[in-house]
PLY file of the C-alpha trace (Angstrom):
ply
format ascii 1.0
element vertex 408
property float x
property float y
property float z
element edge 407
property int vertex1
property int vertex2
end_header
-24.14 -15.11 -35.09
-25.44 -11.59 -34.11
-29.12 -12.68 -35.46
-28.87 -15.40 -33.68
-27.58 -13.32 -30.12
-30.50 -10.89 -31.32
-32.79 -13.97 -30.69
-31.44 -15.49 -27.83
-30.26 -12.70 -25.26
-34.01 -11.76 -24.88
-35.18 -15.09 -24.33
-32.07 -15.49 -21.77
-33.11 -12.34 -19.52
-36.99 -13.43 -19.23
-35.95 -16.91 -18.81
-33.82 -15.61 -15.58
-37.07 -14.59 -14.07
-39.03 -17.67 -14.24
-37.63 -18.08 -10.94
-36.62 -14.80 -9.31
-36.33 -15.81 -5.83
-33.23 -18.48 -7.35
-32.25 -15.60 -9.53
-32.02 -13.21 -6.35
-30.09 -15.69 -4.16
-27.52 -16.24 -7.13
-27.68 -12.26 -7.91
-26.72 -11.99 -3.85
-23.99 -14.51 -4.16
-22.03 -12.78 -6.74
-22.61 -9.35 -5.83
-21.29 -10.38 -2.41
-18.25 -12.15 -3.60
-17.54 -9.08 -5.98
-17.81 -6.68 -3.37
-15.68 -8.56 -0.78
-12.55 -9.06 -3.31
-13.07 -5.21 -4.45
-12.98 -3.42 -0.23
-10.39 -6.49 0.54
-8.03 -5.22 -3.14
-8.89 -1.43 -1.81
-7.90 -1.78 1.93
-5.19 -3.36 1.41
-3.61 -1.20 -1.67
-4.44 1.83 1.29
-2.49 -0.09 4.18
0.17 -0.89 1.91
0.83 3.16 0.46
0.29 4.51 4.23
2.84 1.88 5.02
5.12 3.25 2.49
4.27 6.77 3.01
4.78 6.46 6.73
8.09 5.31 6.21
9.62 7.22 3.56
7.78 10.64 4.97
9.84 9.97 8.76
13.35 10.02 7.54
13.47 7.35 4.47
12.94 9.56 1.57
12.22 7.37 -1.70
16.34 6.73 -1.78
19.61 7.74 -0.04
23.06 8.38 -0.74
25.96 6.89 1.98
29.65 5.66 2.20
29.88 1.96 1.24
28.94 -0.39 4.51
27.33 2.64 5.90
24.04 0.70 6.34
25.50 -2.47 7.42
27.83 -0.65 9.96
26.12 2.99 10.44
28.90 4.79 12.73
31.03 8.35 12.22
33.74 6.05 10.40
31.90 5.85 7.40
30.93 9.53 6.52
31.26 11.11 2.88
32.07 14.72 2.08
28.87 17.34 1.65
27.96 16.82 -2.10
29.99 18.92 -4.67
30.55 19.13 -8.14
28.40 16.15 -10.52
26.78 14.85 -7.61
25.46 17.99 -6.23
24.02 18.88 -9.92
22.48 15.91 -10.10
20.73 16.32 -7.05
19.64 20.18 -8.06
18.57 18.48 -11.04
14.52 19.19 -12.39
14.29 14.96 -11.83
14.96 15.29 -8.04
11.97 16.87 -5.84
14.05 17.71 -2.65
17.01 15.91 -1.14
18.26 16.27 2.48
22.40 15.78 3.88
22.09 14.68 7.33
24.98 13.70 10.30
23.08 10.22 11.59
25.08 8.14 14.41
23.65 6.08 17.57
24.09 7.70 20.63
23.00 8.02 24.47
21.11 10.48 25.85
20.64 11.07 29.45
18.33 12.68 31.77
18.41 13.50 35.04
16.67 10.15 35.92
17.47 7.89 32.94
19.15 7.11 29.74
18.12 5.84 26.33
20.12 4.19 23.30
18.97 6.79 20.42
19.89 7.69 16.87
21.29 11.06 17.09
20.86 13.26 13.60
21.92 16.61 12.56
19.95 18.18 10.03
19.41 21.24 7.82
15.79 22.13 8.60
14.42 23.63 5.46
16.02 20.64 3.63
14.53 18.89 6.31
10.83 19.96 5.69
10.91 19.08 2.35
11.73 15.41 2.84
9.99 14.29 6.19
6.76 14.83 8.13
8.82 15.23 11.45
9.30 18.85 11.25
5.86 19.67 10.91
4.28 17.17 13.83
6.02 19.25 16.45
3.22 19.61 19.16
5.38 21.17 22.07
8.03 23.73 22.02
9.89 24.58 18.41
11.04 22.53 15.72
15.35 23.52 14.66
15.61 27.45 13.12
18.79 26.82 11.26
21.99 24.71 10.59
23.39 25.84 13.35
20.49 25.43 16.29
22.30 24.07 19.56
18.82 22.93 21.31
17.58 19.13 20.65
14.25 18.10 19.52
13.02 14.63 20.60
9.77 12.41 20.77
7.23 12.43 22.88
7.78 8.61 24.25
11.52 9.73 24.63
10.38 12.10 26.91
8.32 10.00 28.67
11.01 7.14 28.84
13.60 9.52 30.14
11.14 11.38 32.49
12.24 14.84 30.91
10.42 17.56 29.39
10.50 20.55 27.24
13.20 22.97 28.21
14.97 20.55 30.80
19.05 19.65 29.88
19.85 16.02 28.64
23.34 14.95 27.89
23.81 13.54 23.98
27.12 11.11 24.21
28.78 9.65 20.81
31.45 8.34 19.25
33.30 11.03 17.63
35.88 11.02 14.57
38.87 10.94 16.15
37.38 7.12 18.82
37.21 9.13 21.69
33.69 9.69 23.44
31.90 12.78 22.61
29.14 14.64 24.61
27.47 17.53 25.26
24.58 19.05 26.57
21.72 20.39 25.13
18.11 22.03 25.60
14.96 20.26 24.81
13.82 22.88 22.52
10.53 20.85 21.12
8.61 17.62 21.14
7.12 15.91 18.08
4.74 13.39 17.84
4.64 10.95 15.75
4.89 7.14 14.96
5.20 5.16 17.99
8.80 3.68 16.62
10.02 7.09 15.34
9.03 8.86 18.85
11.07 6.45 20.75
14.52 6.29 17.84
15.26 9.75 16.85
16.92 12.75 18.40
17.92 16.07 16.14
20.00 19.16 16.21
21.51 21.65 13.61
23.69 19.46 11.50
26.80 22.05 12.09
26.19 21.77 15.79
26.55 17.54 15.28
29.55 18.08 13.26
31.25 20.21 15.71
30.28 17.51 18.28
31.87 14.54 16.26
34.47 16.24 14.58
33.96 15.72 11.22
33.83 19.34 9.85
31.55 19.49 6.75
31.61 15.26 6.40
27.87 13.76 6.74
26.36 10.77 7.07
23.48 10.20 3.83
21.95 11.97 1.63
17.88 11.04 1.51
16.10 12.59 -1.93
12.66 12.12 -3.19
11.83 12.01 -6.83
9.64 14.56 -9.15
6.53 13.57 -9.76
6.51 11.45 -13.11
9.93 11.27 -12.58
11.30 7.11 -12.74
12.84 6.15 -9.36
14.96 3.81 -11.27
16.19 5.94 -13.93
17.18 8.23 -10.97
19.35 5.72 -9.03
20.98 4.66 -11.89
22.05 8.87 -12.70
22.98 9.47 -9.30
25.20 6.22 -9.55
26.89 7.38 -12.89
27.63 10.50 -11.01
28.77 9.12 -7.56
30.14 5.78 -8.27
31.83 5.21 -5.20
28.55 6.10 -2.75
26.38 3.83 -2.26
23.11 4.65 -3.34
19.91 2.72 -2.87
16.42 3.39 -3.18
13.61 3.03 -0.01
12.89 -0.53 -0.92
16.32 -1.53 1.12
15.27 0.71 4.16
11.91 -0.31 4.64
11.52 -4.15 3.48
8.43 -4.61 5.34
6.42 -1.50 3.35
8.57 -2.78 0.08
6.99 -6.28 1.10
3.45 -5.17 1.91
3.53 -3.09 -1.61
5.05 -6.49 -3.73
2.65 -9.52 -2.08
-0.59 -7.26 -2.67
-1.46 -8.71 -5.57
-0.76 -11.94 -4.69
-2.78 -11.70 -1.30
-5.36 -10.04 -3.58
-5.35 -13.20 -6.13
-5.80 -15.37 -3.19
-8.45 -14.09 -2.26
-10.33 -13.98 -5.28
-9.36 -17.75 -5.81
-11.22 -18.23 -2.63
-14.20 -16.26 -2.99
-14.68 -17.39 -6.54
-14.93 -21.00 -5.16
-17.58 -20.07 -2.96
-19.19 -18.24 -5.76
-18.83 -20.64 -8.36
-20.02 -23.13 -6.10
-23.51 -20.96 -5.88
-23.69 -20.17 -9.58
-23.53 -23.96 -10.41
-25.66 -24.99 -8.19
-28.69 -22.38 -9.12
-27.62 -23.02 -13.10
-27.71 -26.61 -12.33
-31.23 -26.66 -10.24
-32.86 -24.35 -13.16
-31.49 -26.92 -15.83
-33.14 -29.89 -14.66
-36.28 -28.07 -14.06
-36.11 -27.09 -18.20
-35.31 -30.75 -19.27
-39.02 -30.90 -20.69
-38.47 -27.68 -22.44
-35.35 -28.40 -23.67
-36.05 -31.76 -25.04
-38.79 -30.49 -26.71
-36.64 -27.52 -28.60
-34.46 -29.98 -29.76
-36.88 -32.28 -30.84
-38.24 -29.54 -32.84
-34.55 -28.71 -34.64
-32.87 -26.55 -31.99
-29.07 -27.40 -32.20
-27.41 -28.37 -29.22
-24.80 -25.47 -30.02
-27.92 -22.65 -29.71
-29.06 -24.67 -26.16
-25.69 -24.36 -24.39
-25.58 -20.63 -25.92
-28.91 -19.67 -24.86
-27.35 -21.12 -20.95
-24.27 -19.29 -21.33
-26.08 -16.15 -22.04
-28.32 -16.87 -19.04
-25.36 -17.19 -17.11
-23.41 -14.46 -18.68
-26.45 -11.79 -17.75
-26.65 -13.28 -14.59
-22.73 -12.83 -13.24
-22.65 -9.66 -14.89
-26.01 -7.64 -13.13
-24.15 -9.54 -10.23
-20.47 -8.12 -10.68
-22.48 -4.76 -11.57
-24.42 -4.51 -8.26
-20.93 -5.68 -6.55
-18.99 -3.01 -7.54
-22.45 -0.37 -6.60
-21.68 -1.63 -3.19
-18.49 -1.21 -3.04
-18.41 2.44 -3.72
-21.61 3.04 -1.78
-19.61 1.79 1.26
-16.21 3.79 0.59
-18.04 7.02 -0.11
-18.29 7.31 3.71
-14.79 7.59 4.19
-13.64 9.02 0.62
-11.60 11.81 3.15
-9.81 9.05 4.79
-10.36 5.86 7.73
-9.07 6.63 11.14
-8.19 3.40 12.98
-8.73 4.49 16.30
-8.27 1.78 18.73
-6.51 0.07 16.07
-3.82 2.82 15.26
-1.48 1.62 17.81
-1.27 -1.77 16.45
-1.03 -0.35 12.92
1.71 1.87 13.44
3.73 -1.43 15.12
3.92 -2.50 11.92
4.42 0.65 9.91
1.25 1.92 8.41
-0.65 5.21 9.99
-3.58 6.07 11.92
-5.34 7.26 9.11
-5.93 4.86 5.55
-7.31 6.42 2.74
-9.06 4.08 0.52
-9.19 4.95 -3.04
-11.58 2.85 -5.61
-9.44 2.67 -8.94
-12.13 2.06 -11.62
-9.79 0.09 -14.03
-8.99 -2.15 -11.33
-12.72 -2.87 -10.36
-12.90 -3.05 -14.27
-10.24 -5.43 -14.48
-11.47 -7.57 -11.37
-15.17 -7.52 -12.58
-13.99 -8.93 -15.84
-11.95 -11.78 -14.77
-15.11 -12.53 -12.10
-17.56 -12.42 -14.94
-15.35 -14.83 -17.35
-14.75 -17.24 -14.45
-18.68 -16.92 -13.81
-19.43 -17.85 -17.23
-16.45 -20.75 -17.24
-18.36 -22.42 -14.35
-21.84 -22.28 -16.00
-20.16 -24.33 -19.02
-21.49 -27.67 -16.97
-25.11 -26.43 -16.37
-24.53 -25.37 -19.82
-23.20 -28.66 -21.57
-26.09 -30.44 -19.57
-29.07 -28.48 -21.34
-27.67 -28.93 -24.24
-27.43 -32.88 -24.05
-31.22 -33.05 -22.96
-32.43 -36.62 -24.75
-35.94 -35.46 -26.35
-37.40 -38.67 -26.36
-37.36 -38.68 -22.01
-38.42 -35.03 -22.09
-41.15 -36.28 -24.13
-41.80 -39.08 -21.74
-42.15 -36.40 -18.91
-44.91 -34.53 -20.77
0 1
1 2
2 3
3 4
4 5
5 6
6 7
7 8
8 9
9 10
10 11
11 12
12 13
13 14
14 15
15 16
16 17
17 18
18 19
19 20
20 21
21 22
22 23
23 24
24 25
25 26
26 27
27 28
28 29
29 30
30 31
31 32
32 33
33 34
34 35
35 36
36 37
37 38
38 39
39 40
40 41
41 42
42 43
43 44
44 45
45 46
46 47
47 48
48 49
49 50
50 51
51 52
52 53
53 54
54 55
55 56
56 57
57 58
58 59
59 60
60 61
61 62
62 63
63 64
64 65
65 66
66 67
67 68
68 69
69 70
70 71
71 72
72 73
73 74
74 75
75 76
76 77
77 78
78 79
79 80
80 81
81 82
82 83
83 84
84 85
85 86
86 87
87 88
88 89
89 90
90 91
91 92
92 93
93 94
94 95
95 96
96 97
97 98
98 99
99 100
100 101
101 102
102 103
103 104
104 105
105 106
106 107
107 108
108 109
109 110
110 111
111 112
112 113
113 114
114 115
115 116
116 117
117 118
118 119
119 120
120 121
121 122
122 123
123 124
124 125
125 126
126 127
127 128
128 129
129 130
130 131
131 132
132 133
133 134
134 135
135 136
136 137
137 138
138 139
139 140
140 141
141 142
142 143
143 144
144 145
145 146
146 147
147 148
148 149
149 150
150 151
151 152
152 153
153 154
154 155
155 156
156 157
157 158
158 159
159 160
160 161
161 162
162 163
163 164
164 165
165 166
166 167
167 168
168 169
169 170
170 171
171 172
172 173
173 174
174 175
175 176
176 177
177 178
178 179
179 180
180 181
181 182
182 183
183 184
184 185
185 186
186 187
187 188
188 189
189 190
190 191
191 192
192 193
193 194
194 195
195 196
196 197
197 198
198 199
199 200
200 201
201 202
202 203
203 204
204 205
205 206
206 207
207 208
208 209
209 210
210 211
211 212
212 213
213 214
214 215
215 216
216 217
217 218
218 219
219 220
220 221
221 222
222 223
223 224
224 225
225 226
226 227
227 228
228 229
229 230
230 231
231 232
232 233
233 234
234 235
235 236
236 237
237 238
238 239
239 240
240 241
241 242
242 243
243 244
244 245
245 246
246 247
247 248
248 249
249 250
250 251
251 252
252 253
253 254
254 255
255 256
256 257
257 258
258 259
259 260
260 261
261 262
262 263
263 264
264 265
265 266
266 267
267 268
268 269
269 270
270 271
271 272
272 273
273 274
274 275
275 276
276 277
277 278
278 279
279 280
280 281
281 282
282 283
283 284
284 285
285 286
286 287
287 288
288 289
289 290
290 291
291 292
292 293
293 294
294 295
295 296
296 297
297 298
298 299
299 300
300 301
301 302
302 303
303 304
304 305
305 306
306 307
307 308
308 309
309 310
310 311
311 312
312 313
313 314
314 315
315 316
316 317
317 318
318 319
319 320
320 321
321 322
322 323
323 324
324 325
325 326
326 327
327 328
328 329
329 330
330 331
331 332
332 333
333 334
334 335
335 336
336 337
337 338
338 339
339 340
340 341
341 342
342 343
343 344
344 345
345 346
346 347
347 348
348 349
349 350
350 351
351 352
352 353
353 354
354 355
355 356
356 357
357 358
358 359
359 360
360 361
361 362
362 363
363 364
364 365
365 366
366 367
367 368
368 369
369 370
370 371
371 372
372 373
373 374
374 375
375 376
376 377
377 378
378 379
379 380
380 381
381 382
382 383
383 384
384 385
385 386
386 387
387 388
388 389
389 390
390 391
391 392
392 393
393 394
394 395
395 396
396 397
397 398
398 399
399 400
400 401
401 402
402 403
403 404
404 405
405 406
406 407
């Protein structure tokens, strides 16, 4: 067999030139449909992890700890105790990167014009920085000093909605502990700017100052943690269960379904697309393989009229086919990374950001070629490539030599 591949895979790469205008078009065809699967696999893999990223770096975390019904039902009621004993541990543990206590409960806030339904969070803020971007996209004013900060921090569209602005008074009103309605007044202390959702949602002082508020002395509302790096997320929930077995604990994929979707259906939009594009392609490659067979009957009549085997024909085919896909799935994946160099440092939406952070992802993607996946998809192109030349294939190698000879 390798004498006979010896023989034949020269013969199959001149006879691919014969023609090369047909060899060019077919070249074009694949090298198109590889790179269109490969940027259409990379842009969305980069939507879907700055979809994730955006929502576990605003408050998410990659899991969180709260009372049971918390999530359905997210008021003072259902507060657990600041961690202690196994729990807290756990969460010191080498397996857990950071992990954040927070007093979360929706609210009102006021101005001196308007008021806004808002989710109202206390927080530690050098947990804090550990676990979300907030902290750091502060453009006006001061993000919280300490536990115990009494000014508020809010989001830019907040302050636009409630026609406020940095160092003006707005009232904060909740539920507290005990039913009756809470409120105080605070200091717009800084401004951050962020997702268009998150800008609009969240309001945050020093978690004792929120306690004080509600009543709920050292109670709190979650717990959000992120995992070490090489650390399993799994193996994590399942330890921080053993240890707290009466919390609730979850990972992100229940507080962000539509990142958790975008992440799960990628390969599956990704194989529907290749199921598509191979059609077209295949559709090409036939063709081309088809047009150059019947131009060859003469040639191949006359080989097997000389003692060819049909078996060596409908190799000699394949091979054409199989150099001809390939240099095609080659040159796709050259294209691909010729046109992702430009933005290896990232792909700012622009006019587009506003509509991508709607549904969750940021301004900026950052598309990342993965060589074993172009590895993987140029392989299952190039064996579906070859699988369609089997009919161009089959029909060389049932040439009649007696009608070749009749053409001569």
């Amino acid at each position: 067999m390798i004498a006979r591949l010896s023989l034949l895979l020269p013969l199959a790469w001149r006879n691919l030139w014969r023609n090369p205008r047909r060899t060019f078009i077919t070249l074009a065809i694949v090298a198109i449909g590889m790179w269109s699967i490969l940027v259409f696999s990379v842009l969305l893999k980069a939507w879907a992890t700055s979809s994730r990223d955006a929502n576990l770096r605003v408050l998410t975390g990659e899991g969180q700890i709260h009372a049971v019904r918390y999530v359905d039902d997210p008021n003072v009621s259902l507060r657990i105790r600041w961690p202690e004993g196994q729990l807290v541990r756990a969460l010191n543990a080498q397996s857990v990167a950071a992990w954040a206590p927070r007093v979360r409960v929706p609210a009102l806030i006021q101005s001196e014009y308007r008021t806004r339904s808002v989710t109202f969070l206390g927080v530690v803020p050098r947990h804090e920085r550990a676990i979300s971007d907030l902290p750091s996209q502060t453009r006006t004013g001061r993000y919280l000093l300490d536990s115990g900060d009494v000014g508020i921090v809010i989001g830019r569209d907040l302050v636009h909605r409630l026609k406020t602005r940095l160092g003006k008074r707005v009232i904060v009103m909740a539920q507290a502990a005990d039913g009756h309605l809470a409120e105080a007044g605070f200091t717009v202390v800084g401004v951050f700017d962020a997702t268009g959702p998150a800008e609009d949602e969240y309001a945050f002082t020093g978690i004792e100052t929120a306690q004080s508020l509600l009543g709920i002395q050292n109670a709190i509302s979650e717990i959000s943690f992120n995992s070490s790096p090489g650390e399993s997320l799994n193996d994590l929930i399942d330890r921080l269960r053993g240890v707290a077995p009466s919390l609730d604990v979850e990972p992100w994929t229940q507080f962000a379904p539509l990142a958790y979707a975008m992440e799960s259906f990628s390969q599956s939009y990704i194989a529907v697309w290749l199921m598509i594009v191979f059609a077209l392609m295949a559709i090409g490659i036939v063709n081309a393989q088809l047009m150059a067979v019947y131009e060859r009957t003469r040639e191949f009549g006359l080989l097997l009229a000389l003692g060819m085997r049909p078996g060596l024909i409908l190799l000699q085919v394949t091979l054409e086919s199989a150099l001809l896909v390939g240099v095609g799935v080659v040159a796709g994946i050259a294209l691909t990374l010729a046109l992702l160099f430009p933005f290896r440092t990232g792909l700012d939406l622009g006019f587009l950001a506003a509509g991508s952070e709607m549904y969750g992802a940021g301004r900026v993607l950052y598309p990342a070629f993965d060589p074993l996946d172009a590895a993987r998809l140029g392989v299952i192109v190039w064996t579906m490539g070859i699988a369609a030349s089997l009919w161009p294939s089959r029909t060389a190698s049932r040439s009649d030599p007696v009608a070749a000879m009749g053409q001569l």
